[in-house]
N, C-alpha and C positions, 0 to 999 in steps of 0.2 A: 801703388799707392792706395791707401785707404781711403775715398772720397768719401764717405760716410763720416770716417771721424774727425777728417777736415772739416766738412760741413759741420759736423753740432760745434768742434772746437771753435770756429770762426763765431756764429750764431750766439752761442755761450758767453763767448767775450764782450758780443756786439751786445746781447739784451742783458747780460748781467743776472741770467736764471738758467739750470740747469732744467726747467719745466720744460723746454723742447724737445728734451726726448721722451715725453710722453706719447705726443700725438705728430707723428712725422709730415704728417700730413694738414695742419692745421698753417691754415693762413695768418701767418705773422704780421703780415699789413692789416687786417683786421682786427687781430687779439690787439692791436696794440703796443707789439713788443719790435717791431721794427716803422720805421717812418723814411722819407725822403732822405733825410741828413745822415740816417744810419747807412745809407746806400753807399755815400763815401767810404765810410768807413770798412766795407762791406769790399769794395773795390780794392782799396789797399789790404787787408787782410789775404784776397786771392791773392795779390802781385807777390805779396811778399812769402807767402804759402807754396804758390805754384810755380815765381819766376815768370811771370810772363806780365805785359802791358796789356793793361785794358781803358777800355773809354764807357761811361756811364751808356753812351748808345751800341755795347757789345752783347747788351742784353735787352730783353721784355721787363717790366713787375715778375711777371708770374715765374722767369726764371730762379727767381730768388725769394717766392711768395712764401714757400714751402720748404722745410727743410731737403726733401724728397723731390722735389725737382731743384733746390739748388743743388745735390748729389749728382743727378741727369745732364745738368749744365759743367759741372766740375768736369766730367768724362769728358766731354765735347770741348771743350778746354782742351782736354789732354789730347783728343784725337787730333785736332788742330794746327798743335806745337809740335 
């Protein structure tokens, strides 16, 4: 699996901008382009991407601050299942 393009597809859809694939590394809880409620959304998007259940407490923020570490956490996911 490409967890790279998972990540921006999920991100993409969530923030409604392909500008995150600029900077992979920019914190999207700061830019603005993700919040609390997107984390939902954000949850279902893995389950339904990856097949697998998750719970809001199966991650950090920082797992998913960044495109570049939600990539990091994708694989950990997979190593996991």
């Amino acid at each position: 699996m490409d967890y790279k393009e998972i990540a921006l597809d999920i991100y993409e859809e969530i923030t409604d901008t392909d500008e995150i694939r600029e900077d992979l590394d920019l914190d999207l809880f700061d830019a603005g382009l993700i919040d609390s409620l997107a984390v939902i959304n954000i949850i279902l998007k893995i389950e339904e991407k990856l097949g697998v259940s998750l719970q809001p407490t199966d991650f950090e923020k920082e797992d998913i601050a960044t495109i570049n570490n939600f990539i990091k956490y994708l694989n950990n996911i997979n190593e996991n299942n």
